[in-house]
C-alpha positions in Angstrom: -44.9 23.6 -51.7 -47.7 23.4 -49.2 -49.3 26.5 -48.3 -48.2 25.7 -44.1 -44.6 25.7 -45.5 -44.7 29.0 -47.1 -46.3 30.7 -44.4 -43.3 29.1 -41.7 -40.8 29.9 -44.1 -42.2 33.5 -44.6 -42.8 33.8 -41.3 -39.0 33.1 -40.4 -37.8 35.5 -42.9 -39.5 38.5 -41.5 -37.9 37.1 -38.5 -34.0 37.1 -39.7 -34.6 40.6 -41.1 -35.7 41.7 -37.9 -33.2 40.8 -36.3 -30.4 41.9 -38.9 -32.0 45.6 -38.0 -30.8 45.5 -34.7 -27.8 47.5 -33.7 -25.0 44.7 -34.0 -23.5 46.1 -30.9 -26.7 45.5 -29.2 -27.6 42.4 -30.4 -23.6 41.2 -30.1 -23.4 41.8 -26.4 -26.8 40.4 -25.4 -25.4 37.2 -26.0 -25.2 34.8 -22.7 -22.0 35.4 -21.2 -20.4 32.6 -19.3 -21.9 32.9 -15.4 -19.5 33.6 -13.2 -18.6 36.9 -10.7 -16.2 38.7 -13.9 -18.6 40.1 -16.7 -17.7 41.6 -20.1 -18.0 45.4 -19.8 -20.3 46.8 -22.8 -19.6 49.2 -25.1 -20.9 52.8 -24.6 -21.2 53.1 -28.4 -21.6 50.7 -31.5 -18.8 48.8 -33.3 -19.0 51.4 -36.3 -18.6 54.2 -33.6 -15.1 54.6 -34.7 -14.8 54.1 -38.3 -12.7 54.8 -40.6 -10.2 55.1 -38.1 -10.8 51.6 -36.4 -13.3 49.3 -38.3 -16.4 47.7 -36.8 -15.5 44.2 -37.9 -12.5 44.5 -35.9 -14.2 45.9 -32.8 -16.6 43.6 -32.8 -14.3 40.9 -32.7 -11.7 42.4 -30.9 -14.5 43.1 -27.7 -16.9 40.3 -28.3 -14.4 37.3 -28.7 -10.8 38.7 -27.9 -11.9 40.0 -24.3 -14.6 37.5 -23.5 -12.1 35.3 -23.8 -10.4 36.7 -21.1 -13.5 36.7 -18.8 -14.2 33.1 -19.8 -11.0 32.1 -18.3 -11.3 34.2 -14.9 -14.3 32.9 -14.4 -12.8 29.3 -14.8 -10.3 30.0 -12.5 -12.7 31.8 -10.1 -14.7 28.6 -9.7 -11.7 27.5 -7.7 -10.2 30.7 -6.6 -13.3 32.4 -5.2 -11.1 35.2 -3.4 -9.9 35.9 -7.0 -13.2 37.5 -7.7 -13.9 39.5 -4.5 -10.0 40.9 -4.3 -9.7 44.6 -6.4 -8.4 44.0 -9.6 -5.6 46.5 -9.2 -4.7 44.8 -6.1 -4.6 41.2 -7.6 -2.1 42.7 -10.4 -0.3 44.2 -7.6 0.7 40.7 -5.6 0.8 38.1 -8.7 3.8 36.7 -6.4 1.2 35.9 -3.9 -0.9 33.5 -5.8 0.3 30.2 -6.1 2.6 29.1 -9.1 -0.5 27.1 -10.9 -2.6 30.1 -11.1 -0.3 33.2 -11.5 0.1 33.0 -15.3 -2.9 32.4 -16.3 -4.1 35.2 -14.2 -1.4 37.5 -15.5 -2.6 36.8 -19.2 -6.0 37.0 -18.4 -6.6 39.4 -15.4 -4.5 41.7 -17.2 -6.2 41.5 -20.5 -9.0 42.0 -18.8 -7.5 46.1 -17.1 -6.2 46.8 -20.0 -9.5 46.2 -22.5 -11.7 47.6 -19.8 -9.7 50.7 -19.9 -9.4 50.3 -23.4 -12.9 50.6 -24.5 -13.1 53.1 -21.9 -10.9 56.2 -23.2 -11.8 55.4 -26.7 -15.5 57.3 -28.8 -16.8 59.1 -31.4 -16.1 62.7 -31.2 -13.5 62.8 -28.5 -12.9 66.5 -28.7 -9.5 68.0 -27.6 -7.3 67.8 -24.5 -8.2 70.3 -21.7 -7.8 71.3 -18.0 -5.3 69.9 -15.9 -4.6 66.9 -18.4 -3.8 68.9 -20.6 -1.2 71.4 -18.4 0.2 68.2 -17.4 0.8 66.8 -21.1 2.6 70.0 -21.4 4.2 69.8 -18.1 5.4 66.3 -18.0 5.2 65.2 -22.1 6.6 68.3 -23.9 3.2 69.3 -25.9 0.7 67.4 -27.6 2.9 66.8 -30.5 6.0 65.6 -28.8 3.6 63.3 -26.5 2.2 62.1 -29.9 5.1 61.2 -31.4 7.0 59.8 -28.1 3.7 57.8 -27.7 3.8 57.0 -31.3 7.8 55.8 -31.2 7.4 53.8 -28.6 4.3 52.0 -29.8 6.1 50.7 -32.5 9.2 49.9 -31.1 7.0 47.3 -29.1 8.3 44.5 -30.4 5.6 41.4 -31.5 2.4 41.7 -29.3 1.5 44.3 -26.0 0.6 47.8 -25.1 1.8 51.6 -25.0 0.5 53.6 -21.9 0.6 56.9 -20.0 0.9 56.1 -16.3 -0.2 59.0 -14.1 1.2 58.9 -10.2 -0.7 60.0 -7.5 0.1 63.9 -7.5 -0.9 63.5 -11.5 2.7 63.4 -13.1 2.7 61.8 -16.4 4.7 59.2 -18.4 5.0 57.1 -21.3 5.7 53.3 -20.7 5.2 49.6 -22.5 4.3 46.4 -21.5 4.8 43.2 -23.4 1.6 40.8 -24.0 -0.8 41.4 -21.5 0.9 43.0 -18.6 0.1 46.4 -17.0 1.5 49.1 -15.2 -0.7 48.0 -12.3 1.3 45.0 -11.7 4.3 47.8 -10.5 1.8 49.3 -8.2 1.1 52.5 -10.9 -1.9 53.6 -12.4 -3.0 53.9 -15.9 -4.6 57.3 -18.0 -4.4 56.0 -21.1 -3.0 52.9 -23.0 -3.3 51.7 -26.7 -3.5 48.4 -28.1 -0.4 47.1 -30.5 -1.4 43.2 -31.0 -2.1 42.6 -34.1 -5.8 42.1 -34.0 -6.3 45.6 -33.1 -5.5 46.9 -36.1 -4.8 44.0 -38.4 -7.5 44.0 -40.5 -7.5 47.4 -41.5 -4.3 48.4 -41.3 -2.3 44.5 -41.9 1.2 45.5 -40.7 0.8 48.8 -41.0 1.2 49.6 -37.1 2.6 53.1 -37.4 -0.5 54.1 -39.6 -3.1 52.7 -36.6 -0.8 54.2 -33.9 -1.6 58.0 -35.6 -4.6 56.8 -36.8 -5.4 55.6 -33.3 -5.5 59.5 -31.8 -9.0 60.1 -33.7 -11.1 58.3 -31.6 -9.3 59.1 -28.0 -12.1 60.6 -25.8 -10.7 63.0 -24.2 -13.7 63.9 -22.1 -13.0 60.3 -20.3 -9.4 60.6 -19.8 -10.1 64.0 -17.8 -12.2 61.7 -15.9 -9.7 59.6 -15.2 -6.6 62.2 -14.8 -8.6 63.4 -11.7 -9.7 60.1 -10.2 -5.9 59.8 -10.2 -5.3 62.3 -8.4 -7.8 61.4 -6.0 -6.4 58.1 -5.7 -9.9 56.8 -6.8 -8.8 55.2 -10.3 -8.9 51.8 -10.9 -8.2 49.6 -13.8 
């Protein structure tokens, strides 16, 4: 082989192992995005954050192609539908009947993925600590205890039948409750307000877990940050909270 050739090709390997050093959650969501006004909202900790209890293959996957596909399509529609960009998401989910019959599905499937995820990756890191404070006098207020709550929460995640979402809605003096949604809708689209909410399609969990649900749902708990939903609980009550 000519010397030029082996000096390129070394040259390209130190390259690709440079590269495979980098964080993969770094690297991941440094990607060019699709322009348009909605962006995919990074990660505040890596793919591997929440092993064993959710795998990094799966969050990768699940954030970098499951929810930018979500964003792809808003941004789509936005092209179109500029006021679809500059309206609060909470308030689009609100008024679906307002938008005319050639965009409201696609923007309840997509706008809606897009809530849920955001607040998805938001309750959920490493070392999430405990329930405290207010949320959680008003777990014990409203939910019967952690482990009743857990349980209920549990139940009713699995009773979800094929693909959508168990949530705790909080109202605006801070009651709590446990409620599902099918596919991709949200308790914003009734006007309410979201603390937490877990994810039961399938390619949440499926990898790790197949169709093991009921394992992911307790497994699930593990990497709730609890820190962020105290956050949250008293944005609600503010009447500050968003998606």
């Amino acid at each position: 082989m000519p010397a030029l050739s082996r000096r390129h090709l070394m040259m390209a390997a130190t390259g690709f192992a440079a590269a495979a050093a980098l964080p993969r959650y770094a690297s991941a969501q440094a990607a060019t995005a699709p322009a348009g006004p909605f962006k995919l909202p990074p990660l505040a900790y890596p793919f591997a954050a929440l092993e064993p209890h959710i795998d990094a293959k799966t969050m990768e996957t699940h954030h970098g192609k499951h929810h930018q596909a979500f964003i792809t399509n808003l941004n789509n529609f936005a092209k179109d539908n500029p006021k679809l960009a500059d309206t609060p998401v909470p308030d689009v989910l609100a008024k679906l009947g307002d938008l005319p019959d050639t965009l409201r599905t696609g923007v309840r499937n997509n706008l809606g993925g897009h809530a849920n995820h955001t607040m998805f990756w938001e309750i959920m890191g490493p070392n999430g600590g405990k329930p405290s404070g207010d949320v959680l006098a008003a777990i014990d207020r409203d939910l019967g205890g952690m482990e009743k709550f857990q349980t209920d929460f549990n139940a009713a995640g699995g009773r979800q039948f094929g693909s959508g979402w168990v949530f705790v809605t909080v109202s605006k003096d801070g009651k709590l409750a446990i409620e599902t949604r099918p596919n991709q809708d949200s308790p914003l689209m009734d006007g309410k307000r979201v603390l937490l909410g877990n994810d039961v399609w399938e390619h949440a969990y499926y990898l790790a877990y197949q169709n093991r649900r009921a394992d992911y749902l307790k497994a699930w708990w593990n990497t709730v940050n609890w820190s962020k939903v105290g956050e949250r609980y008293a944005a609600a009550k503010a009447g500050t909270l968003g998606v």
